[in-house]
C-alpha positions as CSV (number, residue, x, y, z in Angstrom):
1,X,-46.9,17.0,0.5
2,X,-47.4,13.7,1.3
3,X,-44.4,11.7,3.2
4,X,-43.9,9.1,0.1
5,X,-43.2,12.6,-2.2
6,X,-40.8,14.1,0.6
7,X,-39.1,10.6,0.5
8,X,-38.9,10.1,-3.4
9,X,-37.8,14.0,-3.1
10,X,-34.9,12.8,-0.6
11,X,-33.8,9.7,-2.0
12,X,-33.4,11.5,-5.8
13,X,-31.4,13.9,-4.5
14,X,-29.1,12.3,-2.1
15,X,-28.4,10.1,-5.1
16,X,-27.5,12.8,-7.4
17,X,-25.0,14.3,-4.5
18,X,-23.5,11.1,-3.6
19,X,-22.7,11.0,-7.7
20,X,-21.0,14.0,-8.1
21,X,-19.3,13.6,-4.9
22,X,-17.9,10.3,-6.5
23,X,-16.8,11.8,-9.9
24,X,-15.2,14.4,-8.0
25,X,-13.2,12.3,-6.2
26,X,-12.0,10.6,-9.1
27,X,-11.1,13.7,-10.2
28,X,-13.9,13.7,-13.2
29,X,-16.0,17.0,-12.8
30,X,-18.5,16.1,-15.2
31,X,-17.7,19.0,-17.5
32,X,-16.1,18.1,-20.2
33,X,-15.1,21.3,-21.7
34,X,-12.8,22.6,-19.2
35,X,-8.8,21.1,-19.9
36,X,-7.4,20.8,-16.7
37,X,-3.9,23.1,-16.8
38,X,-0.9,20.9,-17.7
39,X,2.3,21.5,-15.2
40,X,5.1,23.0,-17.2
41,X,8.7,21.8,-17.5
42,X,11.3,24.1,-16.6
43,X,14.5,22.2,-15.1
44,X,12.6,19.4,-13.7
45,X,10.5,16.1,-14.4
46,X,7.0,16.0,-14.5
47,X,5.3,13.9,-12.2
48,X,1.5,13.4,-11.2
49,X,1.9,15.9,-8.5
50,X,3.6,18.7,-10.8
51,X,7.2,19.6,-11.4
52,X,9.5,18.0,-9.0
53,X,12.5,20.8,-9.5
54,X,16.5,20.5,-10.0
55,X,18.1,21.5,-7.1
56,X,21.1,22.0,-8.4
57,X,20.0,25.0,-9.9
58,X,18.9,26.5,-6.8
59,X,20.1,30.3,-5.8
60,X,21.8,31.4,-3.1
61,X,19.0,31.7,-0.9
62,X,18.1,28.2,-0.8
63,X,21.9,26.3,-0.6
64,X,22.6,25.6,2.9
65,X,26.1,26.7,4.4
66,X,25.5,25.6,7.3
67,X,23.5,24.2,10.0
68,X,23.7,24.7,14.2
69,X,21.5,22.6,16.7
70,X,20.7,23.7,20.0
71,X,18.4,23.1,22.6
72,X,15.7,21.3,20.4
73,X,16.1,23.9,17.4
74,X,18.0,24.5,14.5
75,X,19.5,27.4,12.9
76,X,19.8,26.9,9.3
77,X,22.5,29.7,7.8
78,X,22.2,30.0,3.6
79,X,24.8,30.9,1.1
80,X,23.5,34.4,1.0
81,X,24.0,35.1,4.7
82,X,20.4,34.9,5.8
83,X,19.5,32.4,8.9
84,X,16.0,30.8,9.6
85,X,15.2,29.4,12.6
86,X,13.1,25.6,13.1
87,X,12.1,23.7,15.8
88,X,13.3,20.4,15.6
89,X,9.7,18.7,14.7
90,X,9.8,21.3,12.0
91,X,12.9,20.8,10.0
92,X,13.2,17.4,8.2
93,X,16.5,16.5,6.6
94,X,16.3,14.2,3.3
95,X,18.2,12.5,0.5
96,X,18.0,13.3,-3.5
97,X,20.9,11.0,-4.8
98,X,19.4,11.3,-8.6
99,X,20.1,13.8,-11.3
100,X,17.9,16.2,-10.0
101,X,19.4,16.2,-6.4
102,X,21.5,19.0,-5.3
103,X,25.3,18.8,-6.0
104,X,27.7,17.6,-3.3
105,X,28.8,19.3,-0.4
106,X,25.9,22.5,-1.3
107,X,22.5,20.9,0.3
108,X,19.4,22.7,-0.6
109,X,16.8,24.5,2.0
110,X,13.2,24.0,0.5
111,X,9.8,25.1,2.0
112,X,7.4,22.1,3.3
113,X,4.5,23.6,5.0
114,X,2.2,26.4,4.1
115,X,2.8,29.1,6.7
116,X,6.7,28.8,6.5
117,X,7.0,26.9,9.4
118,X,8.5,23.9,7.9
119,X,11.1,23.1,5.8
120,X,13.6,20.2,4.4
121,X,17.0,20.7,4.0
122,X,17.9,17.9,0.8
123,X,21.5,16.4,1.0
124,X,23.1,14.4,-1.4
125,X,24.3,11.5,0.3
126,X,23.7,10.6,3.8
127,X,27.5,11.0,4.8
128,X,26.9,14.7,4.5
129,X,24.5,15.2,6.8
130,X,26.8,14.8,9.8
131,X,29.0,17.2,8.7
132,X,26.5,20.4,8.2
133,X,24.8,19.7,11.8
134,X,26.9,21.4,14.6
135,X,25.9,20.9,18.0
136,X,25.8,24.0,19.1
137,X,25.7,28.0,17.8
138,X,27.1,31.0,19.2
């Protein structure tokens, strides 16, 4: 092969990759015959990143009782007795004031990273976070 061919050859195919690496990023695979799975609603809104859930249905295992800091860590207790333990970069508390927020005094513990290293703990109102953080455990 001449080097015009192995050029041509090049330039024709980088353009067809650089194509479907566009219409993948716009989230067009080029197939049209493949429906992309709707999320379902069950006790939640829909949003454009899925189901955003209502925390005020949320068991035992995920309502907070209470939470102890110490030494750059907390421990996180839930209503059904179990405690989890967080570094303090690893816990992040938050606010859901809507309808979908948890109910007052009863914050919720939810998962945030995806080895179970992180999680938030959702209030909802800012007044109650002072009064689940203790300083210290025992």
């Amino acid at each position: 092969m001449n080097r015009r061919r192995i050029l041509a050859l090049l330039a024709v195919s980088g353009a067809s990759l650089s194509s479907r690496y566009a219409s993948a990023a716009d989230g067009n695979s080029g197939s049209t015959t493949v429906a992309k799975p709707r999320p379902t609603r069950r006790g939640g809104i829909v949003s454009g990143s899925g189901v955003w859930p209502d925390l005020k249905l949320s068991g035992p295992s995920r309502q907070v009782r209470s939470i102890a800091y110490s030494r750059g860590a907390y421990s996180v207790t839930t209503a059904d007795g179990k405690s989890a333990f967080f570094l303090e970069n690893d816990l992040r508390f938050k606010i859901d004031s809507s309808d979908l927020g948890p109910e007052e005094g009863k914050p919720v513990v939810t998962p945030a990273g995806t080895e179970g290293d992180r999680a938030w703990v959702i209030f909802s109102s800012p007044d109650e976070i002072s009064r689940f953080v203790k300083r210290r455990w025992s």
